[in-house]
N, C-alpha and C positions, 0 to 999 in steps of 0.2 A: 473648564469642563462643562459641557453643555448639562444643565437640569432635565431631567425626567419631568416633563408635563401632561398629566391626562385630564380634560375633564368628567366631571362626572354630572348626569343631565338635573336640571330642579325643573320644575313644569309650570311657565309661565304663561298664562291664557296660551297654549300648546305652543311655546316658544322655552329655549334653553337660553340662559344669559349665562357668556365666560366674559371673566376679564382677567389675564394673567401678562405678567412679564418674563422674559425669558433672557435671552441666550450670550451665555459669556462663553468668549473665544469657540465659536461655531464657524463652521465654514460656510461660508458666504459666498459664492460664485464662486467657490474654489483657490477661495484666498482665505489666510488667516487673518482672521479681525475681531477685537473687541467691542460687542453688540448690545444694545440696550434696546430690546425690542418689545412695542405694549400694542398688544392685538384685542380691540374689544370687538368677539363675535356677539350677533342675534342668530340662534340656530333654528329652524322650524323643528317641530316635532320630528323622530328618527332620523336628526342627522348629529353626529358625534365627531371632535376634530382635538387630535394627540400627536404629540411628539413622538417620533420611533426610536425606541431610545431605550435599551439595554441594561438599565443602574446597575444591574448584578456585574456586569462585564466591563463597567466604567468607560465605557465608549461613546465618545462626542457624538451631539444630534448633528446628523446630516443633513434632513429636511423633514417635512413636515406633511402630513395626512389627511385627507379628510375623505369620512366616508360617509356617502350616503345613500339613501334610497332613493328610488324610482321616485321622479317627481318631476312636474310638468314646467314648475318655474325655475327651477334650478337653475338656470343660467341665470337669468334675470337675478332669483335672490342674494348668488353670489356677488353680482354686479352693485344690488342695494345696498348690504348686510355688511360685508368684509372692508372693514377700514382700520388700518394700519399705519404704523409710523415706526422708521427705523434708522438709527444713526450709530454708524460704524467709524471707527477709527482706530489706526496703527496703535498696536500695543507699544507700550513703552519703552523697553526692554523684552528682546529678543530672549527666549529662554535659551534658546540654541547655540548665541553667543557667550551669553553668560554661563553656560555650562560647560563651553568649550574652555571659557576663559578659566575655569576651577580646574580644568585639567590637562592644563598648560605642561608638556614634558622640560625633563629638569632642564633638555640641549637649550629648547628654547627659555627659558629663564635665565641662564648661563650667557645667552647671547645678548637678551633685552640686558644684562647688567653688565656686559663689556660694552656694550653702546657705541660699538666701532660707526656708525653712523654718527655718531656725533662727533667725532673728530674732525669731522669739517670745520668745527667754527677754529678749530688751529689752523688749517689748510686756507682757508679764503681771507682773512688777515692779511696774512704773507703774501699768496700770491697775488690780491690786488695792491696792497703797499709793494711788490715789486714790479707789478707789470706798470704804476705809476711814476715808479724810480727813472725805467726804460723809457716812458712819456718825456719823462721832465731833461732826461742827459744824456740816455740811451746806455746806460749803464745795468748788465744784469750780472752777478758769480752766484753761478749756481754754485760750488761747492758751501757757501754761505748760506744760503736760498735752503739748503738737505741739513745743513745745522741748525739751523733754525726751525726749521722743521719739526725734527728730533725734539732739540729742545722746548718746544712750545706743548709739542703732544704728549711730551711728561709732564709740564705744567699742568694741561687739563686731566692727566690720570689723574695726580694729585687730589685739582677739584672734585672727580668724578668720585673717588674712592672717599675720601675724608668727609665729604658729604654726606656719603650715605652711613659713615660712623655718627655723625655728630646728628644726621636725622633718627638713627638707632635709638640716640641717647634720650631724645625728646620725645622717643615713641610716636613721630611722627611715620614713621617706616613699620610700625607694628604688623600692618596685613599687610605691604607689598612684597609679595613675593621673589622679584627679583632686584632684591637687594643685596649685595655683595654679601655684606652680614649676616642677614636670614640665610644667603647659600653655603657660607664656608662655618657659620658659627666660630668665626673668632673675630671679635670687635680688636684688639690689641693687635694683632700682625694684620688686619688692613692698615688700620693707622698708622702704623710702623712701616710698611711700602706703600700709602701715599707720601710721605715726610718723605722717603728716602728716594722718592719721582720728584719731587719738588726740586729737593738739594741737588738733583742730575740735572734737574730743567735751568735751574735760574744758575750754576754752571757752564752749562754750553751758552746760553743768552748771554752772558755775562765775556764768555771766551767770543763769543762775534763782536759784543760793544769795544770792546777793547782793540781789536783788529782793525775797527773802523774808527776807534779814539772819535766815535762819538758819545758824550755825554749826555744831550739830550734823551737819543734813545732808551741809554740806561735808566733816567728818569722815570721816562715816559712807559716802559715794561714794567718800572717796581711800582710804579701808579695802579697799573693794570695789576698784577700780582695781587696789592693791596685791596684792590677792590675786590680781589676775590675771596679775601681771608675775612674781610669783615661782612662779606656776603651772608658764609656759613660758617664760622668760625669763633668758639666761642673767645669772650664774652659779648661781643660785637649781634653776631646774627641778626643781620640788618632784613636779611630775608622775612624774617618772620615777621617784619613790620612792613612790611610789602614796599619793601624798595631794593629789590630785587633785579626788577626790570630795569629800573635808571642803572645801575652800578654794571648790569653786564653791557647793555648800550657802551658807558663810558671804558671800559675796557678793553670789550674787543674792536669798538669804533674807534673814534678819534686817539685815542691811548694804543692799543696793540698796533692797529694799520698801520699809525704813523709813525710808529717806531720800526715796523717791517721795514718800509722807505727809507727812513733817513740810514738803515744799520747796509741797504745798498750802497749806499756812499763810498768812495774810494779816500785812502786818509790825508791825498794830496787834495781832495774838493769834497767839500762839503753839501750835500744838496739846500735848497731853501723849504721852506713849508711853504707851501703854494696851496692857489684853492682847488688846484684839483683834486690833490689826495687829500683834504679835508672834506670835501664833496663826496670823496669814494669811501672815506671813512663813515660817514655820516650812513652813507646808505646799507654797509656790511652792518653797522651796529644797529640798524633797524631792525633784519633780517635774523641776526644773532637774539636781538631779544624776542622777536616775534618766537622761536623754538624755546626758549624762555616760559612767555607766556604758555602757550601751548601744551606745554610737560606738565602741567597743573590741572586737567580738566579733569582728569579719571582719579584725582585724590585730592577735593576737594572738600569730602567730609573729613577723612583723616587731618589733613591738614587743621583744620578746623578745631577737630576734636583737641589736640594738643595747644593751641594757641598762636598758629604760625599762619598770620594774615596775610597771605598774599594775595594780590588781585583781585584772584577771581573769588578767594572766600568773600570778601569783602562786596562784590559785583552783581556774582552767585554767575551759574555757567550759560542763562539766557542775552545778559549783558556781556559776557564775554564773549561770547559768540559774532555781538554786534562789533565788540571793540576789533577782533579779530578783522573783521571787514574792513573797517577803519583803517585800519594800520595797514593793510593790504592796497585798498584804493590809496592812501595819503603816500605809499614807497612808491607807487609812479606817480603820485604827482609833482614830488621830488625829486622824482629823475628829471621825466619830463621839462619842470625850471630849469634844472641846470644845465641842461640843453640848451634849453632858449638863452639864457645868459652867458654862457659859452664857458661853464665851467665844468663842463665837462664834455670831451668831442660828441659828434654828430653817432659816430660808429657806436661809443657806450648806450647813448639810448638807442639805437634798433635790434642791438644784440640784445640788450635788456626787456625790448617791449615783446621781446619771444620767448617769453616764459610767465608771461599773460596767463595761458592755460594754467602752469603751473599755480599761479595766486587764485585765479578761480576756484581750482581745485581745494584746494587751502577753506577758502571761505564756503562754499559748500558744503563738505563735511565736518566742517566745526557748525553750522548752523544746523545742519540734519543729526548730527546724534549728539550733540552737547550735553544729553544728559543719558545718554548710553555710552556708560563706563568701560565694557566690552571691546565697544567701534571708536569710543573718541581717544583712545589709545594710541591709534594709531595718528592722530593730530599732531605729534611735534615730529612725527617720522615725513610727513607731508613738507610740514616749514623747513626740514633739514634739506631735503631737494629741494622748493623752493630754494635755498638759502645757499646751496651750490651752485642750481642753477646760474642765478642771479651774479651769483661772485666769478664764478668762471666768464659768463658774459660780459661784465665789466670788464676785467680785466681783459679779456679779446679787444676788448673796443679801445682799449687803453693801450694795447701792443700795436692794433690795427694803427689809429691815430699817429704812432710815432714813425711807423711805416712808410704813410703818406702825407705826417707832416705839412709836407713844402706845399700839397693841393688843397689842402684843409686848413680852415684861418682857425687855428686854435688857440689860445689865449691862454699864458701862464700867469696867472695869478698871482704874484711872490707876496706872502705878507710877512715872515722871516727868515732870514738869512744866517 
């Protein structure tokens, strides 16, 4: 709120001396901005210069006045006299947002904690460990492909739900609003239907291994399983030691993908682990953890508060910001390699390098409001398109490639069989 400023004259050899500073969040060319502004006047005798400015009615100074009398230099002395200096800049937080975000209706808080958006990191697993499958022998069953499915998106209920019990319990989840918990108020029947998502998920996962009487795969998903439990789960909560990021990397990358792969397999052949689907694994468990990182900016004091170091407490959200960039620029330059060394076709990287905007976008808004709680909210909703984008385009490149094969010198990698 802009201050009330008047002066009032003292009589200096017939000169008035002001020196005053003024105006917080004034409008300024018609723009809202945080102003620190020190105007030292010399006034000649009858001439007087005040803020217009209301205090009873608490209304922002809009500009400023000066009145004077009849006087022959008056141009000139304005020209001599008036020296100023003023530096404006973006408030910090948007009050607008943040008042918005306190009165967030229940639908939407309902929606931010089913998080159907984040069920992608089940969907792009799969379907690039199957469009690899199709690479490698040209082998796809979708009815497999729909079980798998199923079963993985109750896996991640599980994660999603049990989480936000076992963040209840640490009071890590105290102020978020849309947390399961804080919505239904019963900590005991989430926990009870994520366990009972679990036991349906690694169920059907278990009924495809067995179909394909592959063993590794089975491994390779209680791997990933594992890593989720000692993620968040106590006594483990590896999270809150900030290794978070590596364990979902390892999970839904090289762990989940390539067990999508191999569970294509028919039980008369067996696929080999080639470096393309470890190439493609590599690149989805970037993407998975970047939405990872990301979900951490807008509760990073909480976090904090209770003792659950991840990242970016550890970083703080202006270094995360930069890492953010990092890990954006370093996923295509990792495409990019595996291009050039042929482990991954030509078609993966041009479908991938079109959603360029998409990572832009990404680092952008994590660098512009990293520390507006409000806006950096929406940061792991950004990495989640990214992170579809990105997997649906692989995998295109990886169906396209098997397509045209025979014109494209593509390179199967075997390193076990």
């Amino acid at each position: 709120m802009a201050a009330t400023l008047w002066s009032s004259s003292s009589s200096i050899n017939d000169s008035s001396v002001f020196v005053f500073t003024t105006i917080n969040r004034s409008r300024f060319h018609g723009l809202r901005r945080s102003c620190s502004t020190r105007i030292d006047l010399v006034l000649p005798k009858h001439k007087s210069f005040g803020c217009l400015n209301d205090s009873s009615t608490n209304k922002k100074c809009n500009n400023w006045h000066m009145t004077t009398y009849p006087c022959p230099e008056s141009r000139q002395w304005r020209q001599q006299h008036l020296r100023s200096s003023l530096s404006c800049k973006q408030p910090r937080h948007s009050d607008a947002a943040i008042n918005q975000e306190k009165n967030v209706s229940r639908a939407t808080l309902i929606w931010r904690a089913v998080k159907l958006p984040i069920y992608s990191v089940a969907l792009m697993p799969l379907t690039v460990g199957s469009a690899a499958a199709y690479l490698q022998a040209g082998i796809f069953s979708a009815p497999r492909y729909f079980l798998l499915l199923a079963s993985s998106t109750l896996v991640i209920l599980w994660l999603n739900l049990s989480n936000d019990v076992y963040d209840f319990d640490t009071g890590a989840d105290k102020n978020k609003k849309e947390s399961i918990v804080n919505i239904t108020g019963t900590r005991t029947g989430i926990l009870i239907a994520s366990y009972v998502s679990l036991s349906l998920g690694v169920c059907g996962l278990t009924w495809a291994s067995l179909q394909s009487t592959n063993i590794r795969a089975m491994l390779l998903l209680a791997s990933a399983i594992t890593c989720g439990y000692i993620y968040q789960c106590p006594p483990f909560r590896l999270s809150y030691q900030g290794l978070g990021e590596p364990l979902c990397f390892a999970a839904f990358g090289p762990f989940a993908t390539t067990a999508f792969y191999l569970l294509q397999s028919k039980t008369s052949e067996l696929l080999p682990i080639s470096g393309n689907i470890l190439s493609a694994s590599v690149l989805v468990g970037l993407t998975t953890s970047l939405i990872l990182f990301c979900s951490h900016f807008h509760q990073v004091n909480g976090d904090k508060s209770v003792g659950k170091y991840s990242p970016l407490v550890r970083l703080g959200t202006k270094a995360g910001a930069e890492v953010v960039k990092v890990s954006v620029i370093t996923l295509y330059a990792i495409l990019i390699l595996l291009g050039f060394t042929k482990y991954l076709p030509s078609a993966c990287i041009i479908f991938c390098c079109l959603t360029i905007p998409m990572g832009r976008k990404v680092i952008r808004h994590v660098k512009k409001y990293h520390e507006d709680k409000a806006k950096i909210f929406m940061a792991k909703y950004y990495c989640v398109r990214l992170h579809s984008l990105f997997g649906i385009a692989l995998a295109a490149g990886l169906v396209v490639a098997r397509l045209f094969t025979i014109k494209s010198n593509i390179k199967t990698h075997v390193i076990l069989t």
